[in-house]
ZAMARGU-4260 file (C-alpha; in steps of 0.2 Angstrom, whole numbers, plus 5000, padded with zeros to 4 digits):
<rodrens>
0) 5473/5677/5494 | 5476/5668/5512 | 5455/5670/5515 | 5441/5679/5509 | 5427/5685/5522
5) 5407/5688/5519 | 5394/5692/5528 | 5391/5675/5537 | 5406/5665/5530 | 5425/5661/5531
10) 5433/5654/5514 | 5453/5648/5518 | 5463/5646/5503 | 5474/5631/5511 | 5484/5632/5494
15) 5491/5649/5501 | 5493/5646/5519 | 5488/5629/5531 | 5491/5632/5551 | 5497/5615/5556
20) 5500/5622/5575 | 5490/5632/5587 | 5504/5647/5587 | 5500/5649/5566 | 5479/5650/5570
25) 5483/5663/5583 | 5496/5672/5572 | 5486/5671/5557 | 5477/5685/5549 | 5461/5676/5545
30) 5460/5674/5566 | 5465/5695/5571 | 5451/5699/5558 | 5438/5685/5565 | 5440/5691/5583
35) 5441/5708/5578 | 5421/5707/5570 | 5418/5696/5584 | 5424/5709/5598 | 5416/5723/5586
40) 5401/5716/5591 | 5403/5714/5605 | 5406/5734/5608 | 5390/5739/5597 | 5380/5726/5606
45) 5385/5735/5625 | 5387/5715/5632 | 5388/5721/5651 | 5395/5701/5653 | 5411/5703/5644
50) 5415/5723/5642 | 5424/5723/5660 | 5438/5711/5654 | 5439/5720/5637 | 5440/5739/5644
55) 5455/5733/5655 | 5463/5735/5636 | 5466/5750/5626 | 5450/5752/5614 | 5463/5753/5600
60) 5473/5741/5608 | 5463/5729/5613 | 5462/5715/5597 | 5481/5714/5597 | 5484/5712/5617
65) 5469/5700/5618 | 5478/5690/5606 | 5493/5691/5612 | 5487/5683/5631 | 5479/5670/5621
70) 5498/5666/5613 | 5504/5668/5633 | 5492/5656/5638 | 5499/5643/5626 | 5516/5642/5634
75) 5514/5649/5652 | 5503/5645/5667 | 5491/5659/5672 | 5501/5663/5686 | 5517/5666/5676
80) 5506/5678/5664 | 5500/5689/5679 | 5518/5695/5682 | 5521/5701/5667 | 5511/5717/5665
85) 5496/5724/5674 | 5485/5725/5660 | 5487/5705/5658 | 5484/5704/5679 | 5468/5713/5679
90) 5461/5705/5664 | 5466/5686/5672 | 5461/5693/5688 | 5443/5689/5680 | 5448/5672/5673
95) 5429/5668/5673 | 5422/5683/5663 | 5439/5679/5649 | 5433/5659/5648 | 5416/5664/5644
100) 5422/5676/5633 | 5432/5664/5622 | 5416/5652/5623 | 5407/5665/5617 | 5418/5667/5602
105) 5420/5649/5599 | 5402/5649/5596 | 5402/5663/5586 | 5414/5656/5575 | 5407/5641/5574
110) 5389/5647/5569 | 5401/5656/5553 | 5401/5647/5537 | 5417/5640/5535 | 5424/5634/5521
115) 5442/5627/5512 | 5447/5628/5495 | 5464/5618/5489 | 5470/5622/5471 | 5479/5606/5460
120) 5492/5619/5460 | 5499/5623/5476 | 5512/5633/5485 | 5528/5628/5496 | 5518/5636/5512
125) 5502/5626/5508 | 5491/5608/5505 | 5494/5597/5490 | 5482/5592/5482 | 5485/5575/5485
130) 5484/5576/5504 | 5468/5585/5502 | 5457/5576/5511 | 5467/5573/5527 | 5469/5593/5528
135) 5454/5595/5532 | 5454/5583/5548 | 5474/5591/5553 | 5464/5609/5553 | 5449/5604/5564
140) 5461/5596/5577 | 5471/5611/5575 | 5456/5623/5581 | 5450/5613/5595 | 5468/5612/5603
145) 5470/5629/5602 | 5452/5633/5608 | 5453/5617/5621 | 5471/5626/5627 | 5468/5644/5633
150) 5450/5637/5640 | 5458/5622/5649 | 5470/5636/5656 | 5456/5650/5662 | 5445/5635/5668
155) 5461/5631/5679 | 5461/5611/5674 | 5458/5597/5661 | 5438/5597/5654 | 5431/5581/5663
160) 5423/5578/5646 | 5429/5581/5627 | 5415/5584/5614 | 5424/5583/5596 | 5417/5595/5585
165) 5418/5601/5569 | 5428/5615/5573 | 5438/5617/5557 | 5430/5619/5541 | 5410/5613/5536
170) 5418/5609/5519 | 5430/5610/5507 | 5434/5611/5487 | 5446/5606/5478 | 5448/5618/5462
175) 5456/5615/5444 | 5453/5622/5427 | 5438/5617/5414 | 5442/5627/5399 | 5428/5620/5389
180) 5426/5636/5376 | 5438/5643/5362 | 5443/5660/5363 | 5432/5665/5350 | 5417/5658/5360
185) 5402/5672/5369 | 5404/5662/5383 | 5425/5664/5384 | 5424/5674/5398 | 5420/5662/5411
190) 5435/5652/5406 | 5449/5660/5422 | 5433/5653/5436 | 5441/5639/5445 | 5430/5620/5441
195) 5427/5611/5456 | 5436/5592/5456 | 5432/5587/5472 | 5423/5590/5488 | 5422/5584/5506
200) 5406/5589/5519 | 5409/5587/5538 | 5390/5583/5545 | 5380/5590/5550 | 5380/5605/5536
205) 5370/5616/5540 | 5366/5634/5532 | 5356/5648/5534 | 5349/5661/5518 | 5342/5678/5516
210) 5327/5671/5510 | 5318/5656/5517 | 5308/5654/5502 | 5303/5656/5482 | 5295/5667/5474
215) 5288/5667/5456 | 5292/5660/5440 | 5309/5663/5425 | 5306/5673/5410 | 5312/5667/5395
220) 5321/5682/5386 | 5325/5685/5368 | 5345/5690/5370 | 5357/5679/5377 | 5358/5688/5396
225) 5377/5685/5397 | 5379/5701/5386 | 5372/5710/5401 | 5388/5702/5413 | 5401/5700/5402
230) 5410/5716/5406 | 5408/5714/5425 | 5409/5695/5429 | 5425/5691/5440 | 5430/5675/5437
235) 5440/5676/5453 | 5423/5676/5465 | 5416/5660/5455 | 5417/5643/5456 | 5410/5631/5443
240) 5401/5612/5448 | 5398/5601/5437 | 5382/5590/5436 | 5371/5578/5427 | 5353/5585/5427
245) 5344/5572/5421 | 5349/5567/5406 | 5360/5585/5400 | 5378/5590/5407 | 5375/5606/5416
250) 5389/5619/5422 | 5385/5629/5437 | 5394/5647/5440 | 5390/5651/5456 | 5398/5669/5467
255) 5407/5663/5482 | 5393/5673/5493 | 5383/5658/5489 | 5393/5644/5492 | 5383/5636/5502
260) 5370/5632/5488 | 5384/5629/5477 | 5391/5611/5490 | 5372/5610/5491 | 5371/5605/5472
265) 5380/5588/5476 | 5366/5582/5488 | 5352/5582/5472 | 5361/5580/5456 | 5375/5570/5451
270) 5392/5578/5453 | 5401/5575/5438 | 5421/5574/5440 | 5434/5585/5427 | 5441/5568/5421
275) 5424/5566/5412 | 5419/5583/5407 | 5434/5593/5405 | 5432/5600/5388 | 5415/5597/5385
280) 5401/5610/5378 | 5387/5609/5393 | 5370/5605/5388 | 5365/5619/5403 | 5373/5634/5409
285) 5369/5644/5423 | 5377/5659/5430 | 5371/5662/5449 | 5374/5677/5458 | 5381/5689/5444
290) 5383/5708/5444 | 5370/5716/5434 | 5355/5728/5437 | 5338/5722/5439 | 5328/5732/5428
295) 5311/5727/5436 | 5314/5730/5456 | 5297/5721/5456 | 5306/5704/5451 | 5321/5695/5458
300) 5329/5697/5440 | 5332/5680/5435 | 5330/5675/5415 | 5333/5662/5406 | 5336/5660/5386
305) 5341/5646/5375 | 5355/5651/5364 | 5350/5642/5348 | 5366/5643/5340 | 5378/5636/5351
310) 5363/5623/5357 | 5366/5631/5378 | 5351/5633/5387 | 5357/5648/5399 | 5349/5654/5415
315) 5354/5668/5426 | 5351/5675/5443 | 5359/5692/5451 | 5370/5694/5466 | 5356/5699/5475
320) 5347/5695/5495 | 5331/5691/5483 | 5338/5674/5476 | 5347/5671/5491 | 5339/5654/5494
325) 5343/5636/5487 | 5327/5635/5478 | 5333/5649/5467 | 5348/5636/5462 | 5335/5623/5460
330) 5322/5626/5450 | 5332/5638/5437 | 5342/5622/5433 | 5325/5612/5433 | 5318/5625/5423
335) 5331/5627/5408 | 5330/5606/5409 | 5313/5605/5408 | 5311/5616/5395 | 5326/5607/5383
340) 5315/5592/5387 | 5300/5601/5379 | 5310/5605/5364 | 5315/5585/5362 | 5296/5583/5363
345) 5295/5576/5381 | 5283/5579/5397 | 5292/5587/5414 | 5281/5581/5429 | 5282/5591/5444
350) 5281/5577/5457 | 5287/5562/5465 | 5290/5545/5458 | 5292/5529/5468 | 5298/5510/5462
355) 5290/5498/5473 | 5292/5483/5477 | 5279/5471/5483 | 5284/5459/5499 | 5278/5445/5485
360) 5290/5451/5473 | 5279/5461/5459 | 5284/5481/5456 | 5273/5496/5455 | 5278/5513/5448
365) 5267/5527/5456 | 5270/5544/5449 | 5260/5557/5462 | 5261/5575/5454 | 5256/5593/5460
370) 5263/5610/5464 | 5275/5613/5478 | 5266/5610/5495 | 5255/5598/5486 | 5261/5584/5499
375) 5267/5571/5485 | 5286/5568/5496 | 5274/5567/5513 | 5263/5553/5504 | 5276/5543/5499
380) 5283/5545/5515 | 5270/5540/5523 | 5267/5524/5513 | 5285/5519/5518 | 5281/5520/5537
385) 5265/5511/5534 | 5268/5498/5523 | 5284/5493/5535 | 5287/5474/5530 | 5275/5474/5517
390) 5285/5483/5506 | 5302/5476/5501 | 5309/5490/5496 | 5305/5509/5489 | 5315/5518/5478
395) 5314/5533/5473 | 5315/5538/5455 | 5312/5557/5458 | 5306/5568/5472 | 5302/5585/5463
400) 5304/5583/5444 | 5305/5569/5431 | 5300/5565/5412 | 5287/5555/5404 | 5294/5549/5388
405) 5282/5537/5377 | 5293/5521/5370 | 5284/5509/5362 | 5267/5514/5367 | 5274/5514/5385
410) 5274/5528/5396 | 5291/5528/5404 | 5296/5538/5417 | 5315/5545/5422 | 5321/5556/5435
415) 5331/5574/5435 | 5338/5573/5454 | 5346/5562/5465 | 5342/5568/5479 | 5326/5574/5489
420) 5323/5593/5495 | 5311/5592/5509 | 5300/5602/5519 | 5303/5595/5535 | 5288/5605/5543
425) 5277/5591/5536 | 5288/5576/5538 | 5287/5563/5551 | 5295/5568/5568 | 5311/5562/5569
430) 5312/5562/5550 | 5327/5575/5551 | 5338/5565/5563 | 5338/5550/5553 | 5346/5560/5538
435) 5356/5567/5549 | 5373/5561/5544 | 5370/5563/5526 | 5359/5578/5524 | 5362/5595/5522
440) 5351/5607/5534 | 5345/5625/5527 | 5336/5638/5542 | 5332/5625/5554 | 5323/5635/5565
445) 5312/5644/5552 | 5296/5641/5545 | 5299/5631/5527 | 5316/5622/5534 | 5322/5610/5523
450) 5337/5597/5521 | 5342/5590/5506 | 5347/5573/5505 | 5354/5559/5492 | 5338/5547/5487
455) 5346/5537/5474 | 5360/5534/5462 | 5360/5542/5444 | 5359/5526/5437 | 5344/5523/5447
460) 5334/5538/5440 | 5340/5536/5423 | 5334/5517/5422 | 5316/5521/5414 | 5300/5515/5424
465) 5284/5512/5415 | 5273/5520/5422 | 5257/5510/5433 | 5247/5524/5440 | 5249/5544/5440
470) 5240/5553/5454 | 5236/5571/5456 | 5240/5578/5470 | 5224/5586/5480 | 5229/5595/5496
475) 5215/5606/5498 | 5199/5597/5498 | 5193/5592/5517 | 5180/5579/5513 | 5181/5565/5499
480) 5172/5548/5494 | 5188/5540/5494 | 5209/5547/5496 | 5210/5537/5478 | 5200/5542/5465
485) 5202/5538/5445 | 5196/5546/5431 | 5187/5536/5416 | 5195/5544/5402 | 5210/5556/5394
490) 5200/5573/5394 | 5191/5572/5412 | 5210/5568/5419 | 5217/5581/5407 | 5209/5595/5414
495) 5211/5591/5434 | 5232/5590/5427 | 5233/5604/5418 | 5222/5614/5428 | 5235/5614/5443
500) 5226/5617/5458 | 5234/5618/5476 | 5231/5627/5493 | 5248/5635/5496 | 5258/5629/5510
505) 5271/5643/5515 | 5284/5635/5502 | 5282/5651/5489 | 5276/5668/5490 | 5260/5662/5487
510) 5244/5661/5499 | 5226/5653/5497 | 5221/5643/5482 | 5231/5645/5467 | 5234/5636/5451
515) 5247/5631/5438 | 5248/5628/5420 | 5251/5609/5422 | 5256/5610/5439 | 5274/5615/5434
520) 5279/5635/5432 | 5296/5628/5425 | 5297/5626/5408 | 5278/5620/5408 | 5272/5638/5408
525) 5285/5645/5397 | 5283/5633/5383 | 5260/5629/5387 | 5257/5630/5365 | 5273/5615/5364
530) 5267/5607/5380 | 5247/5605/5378 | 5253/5593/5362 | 5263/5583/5373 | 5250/5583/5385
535) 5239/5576/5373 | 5249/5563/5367 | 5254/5555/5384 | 5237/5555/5391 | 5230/5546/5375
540) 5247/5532/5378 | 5242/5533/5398 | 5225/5527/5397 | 5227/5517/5378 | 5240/5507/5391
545) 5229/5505/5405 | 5237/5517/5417 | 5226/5520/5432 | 5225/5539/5432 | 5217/5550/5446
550) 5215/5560/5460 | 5226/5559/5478 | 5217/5567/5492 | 5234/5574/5503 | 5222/5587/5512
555) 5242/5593/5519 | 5236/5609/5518 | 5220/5608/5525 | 5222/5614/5547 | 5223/5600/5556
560) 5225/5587/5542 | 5243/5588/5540 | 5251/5573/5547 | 5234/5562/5545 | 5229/5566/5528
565) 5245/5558/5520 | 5245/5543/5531 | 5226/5539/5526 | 5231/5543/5508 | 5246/5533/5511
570) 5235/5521/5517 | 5224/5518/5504 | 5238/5519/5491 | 5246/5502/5501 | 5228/5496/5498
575) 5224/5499/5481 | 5243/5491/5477 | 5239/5474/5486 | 5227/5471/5475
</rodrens>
């Protein structure tokens, strides 16, 4: 197909059909079928502004004249147009009401999701795959001259000023085939979804969900869930990512209603191209936004199982509103990794990791861990600002989730994410406009916005740091001796770790205090009788190695506290590390 249409997105096959002048966007069906919905809504909403120019027009009539002018106004001068017919006379005879109509469906267009996909095999009418990335520049040029046309022509001269943006498409895939199963494989039928090889983002991206926010934890289920979706999955409405989640290859299925999640992926974990996967059994598999019924309407549906046979630790989340939201993406893959970690007999921390160096030259690892909300990112970001010059540099080795493996008698820490998803409620102003060319932005003008942006490279996260003070997260006490606090021994520390306090934050479903097994609901809770060992055994390495252990005082969720109670946390950090 030419393009495929949803509820708030435009995807354009350019390997069936590229418009390279302004006559083919006008004359396209993807454009009658755009303006239609646009002048649909315009209809149901009574807009007192703009129905006199459209009721000059037969109601049945009126998409195709309306076009029509527009294709007029491309070759002929206004003027010339009036002569034609009466209906185009009337209609130009309000040239003001017509402009502001077309800026109205410029914005309207633009506010749409829009999205390319080019196949390694393509047609005679459209992109090669080797001219993939240039298409997407020739189709943005190609909207704003044909938009910059007919206005320049209602407006009655040249615009004084040319703003040039992205008109075309936000972003754009290029597809092939990863055929990484044999026929006789459970899992053959996902074989026909096209893999993605490539992609290119035209900042800013920014997307908006039915959901602006989590709710609740995976079950771990006894039967593989693909049984449930085998019969009804269309390979035709997925598209697969590749990616390195920590330390296992995972394969992402995602529905094309979701694509925005899906180009999301590539900010936080490592994309990993065909040319190094193709073929290759993934460590992880998740299949987001399948057709299935959710049994329990009290959930959202998703599951997860580890299929022991074929070593695949599988997750999977309906086609529903409910997971309509990047977290659902997130933590389902930080979930099945987590708890393949587990198995290994290895530690998921839920929190954020830091490399620093001093401005003398000696390196600290500070691992800060706690619940979502629990104000581990707006610490560490707050000892960046603060230290300024006294720090050389900060690295990040995970912002969310990472792994405590003991070697040697060390505790070592490596991360599962490159990148950073942050709440930017309870960021620094002006934190958002300094990612701004790199980040990707989800319901910006909601409560719980967040951007996702790259923090490091996989190499980076995969280095190993041994680990020289671990911090929980406190975000709900108001008064305290001191933001730092250690703990003398293993078992006073254990207990404050696993017991997994926080005051919730808006981030989840969840209000007031609450707690957490471990401070981690993904793969933690799941796996508590394997996990408590492992618990055991690193806090005996921690403290057997010296590791200062304790509390961080955030107090991010206490009212009034949520800027000043990182920075003076921060702040005692920078001190503690000085010395």
């Amino acid at each position: 197909m030419e393009y495929v249409t949803g509820k708030r997105q435009v995807v354009f096959n350019f390997s069936e059909n590229f418009c390279k002048t302004e006559n083919e966007v006008l004359n396209s069906a993807c454009f009658k079928d755009v303006w239609g919905r646009f002048i649909k809504r315009v209809y149901e909403s009574e807009n007192q502004a703009f129905l006199p120019v459209l009721t000059v027009f037969p109601k049945s009539k009126v998409v195709n004249q309306t076009i029509d002018l527009f294709k007029l106004l491309m070759s002929f001068t206004v003027d010339e147009i009036e002569s034609m017919s009466p209906f185009y006379a009337k209609a130009l005879s309000m040239k003001e009401v017509l402009y502001d109509l077309v800026q109205s469906f410029y914005d309207y267009w633009r506010r749409l999701e829009r999205y390319a996909v080019v196949m390694t095999r393509a047609t005679k009418d459209g992109v090669e795959s080797s001219s993939f990335v240039e298409a997407q520049s020739e189709f943005n040029n190609v909207v704003l001259s044909t938009y910059r046309t007919i206005c320049e022509k209602l407006y009655g001269k040249s615009f004084p000023i040319y703003r040039q943006l992205p008109a075309g498409v936000n972003a754009a895939l290029l597809l092939s085939r990863n055929e990484w199963m044999d026929k006789s494989s459970p899992y053959y039928f996902l074989a026909k979804s096209d893999a993605i090889e490539r992609i290119v983002i035209r900042p800013p991206f920014i997307s908006y969900s039915a959901k602006n926010k989590r709710t609740g934890t995976y079950p771990e289920v006894k039967v593989n869930p693909i049984e449930r979706i085998k019969d009804t999955y269309n390979a035709k409405d997925f598209y697969c990512y590749a990616a390195m989640v920590g330390s296992s290859l995972a394969y992402v299925y995602f529905h094309r209603d979701f694509l925005a999640h899906g180009i999301t992926i590539g900010n936080l974990f490592e994309f990993v191209p065909l040319s190094e996967c193709k073929g290759k059994k993934p460590d992880l598999l998740y299949i987001y936004g399948a057709d299935y019924e959710v049994e329990d309407k009290t959930k959202d549906g998703s599951e997860f199982y580890y299929d022991k046979e074929n070593d695949i630790y599988v997750g999977l989340a309906p086609h529903s509103d409910e997971v309509d939201y990047f977290g659902y993406m997130k933590k389902m893959l930080l979930t099945l990794y987590n708890t393949k970690m587990i198995d290994k007999g290895f530690l998921p921390i839920h929190g954020a990791c830091v490399h620093i160096t001093m401005k003398n030259g000696t390196t600290k690892n500070v691992v800060i861990m706690g619940d979502s909300g629990a104000g581990k990112s707006e610490s560490l970001e707050a000892l960046a600002e603060m230290a300024g010059d006294n720090i050389s540099s900060q690295l990040t080795v995970f912002d969310d989730m990472g792994t405590f493996k003991v070697e040697n008698g060390k505790v070592m820490a490596y991360g599962t994410e490159i990148g950073a998803f942050v709440r930017t409620d309870d960021m620094a102003a002006g934190y958002a406009y300094r990612e701004m060319d790199r980040a990707i932005f989800m319901n910006p003008d909601k409560t719980n916005s967040r951007l996702v942006v790259p923090v490091a490279t996989y190499p980076q996260i995969m280095k190993g740091y041994e680990v020289d003070m671990y911090l929980y997260a406190n975000n709900y006490d108001p008064e305290c001796e001191s933001e730092v606090e250690f703990y003398d021994n293993a078992d006073e520390a254990k207990k404050i770790f696993i017991r997994g306090a926080r005051r919730a934050k808006g981030t989840t479903q969840e209000t007031g205090m609450t707690e957490s097994f471990f401070a981690n609901p993904f793969g933690p809770v799941q796996r508590e009788a394997q996990t408590r060992v492992i618990i055991d055994d690193t806090f005996k390495a921690l403290f057997k190695a010296g590791v200062k252990v304790g509390n961080l005082h955030t107090r991010l969720a206490v009212p009034g506290m949520e800027h000043e109670g990182p920075a003076l946390a921060a702040k005692k950090l920078f001190e503690l590390l000085e010395k």
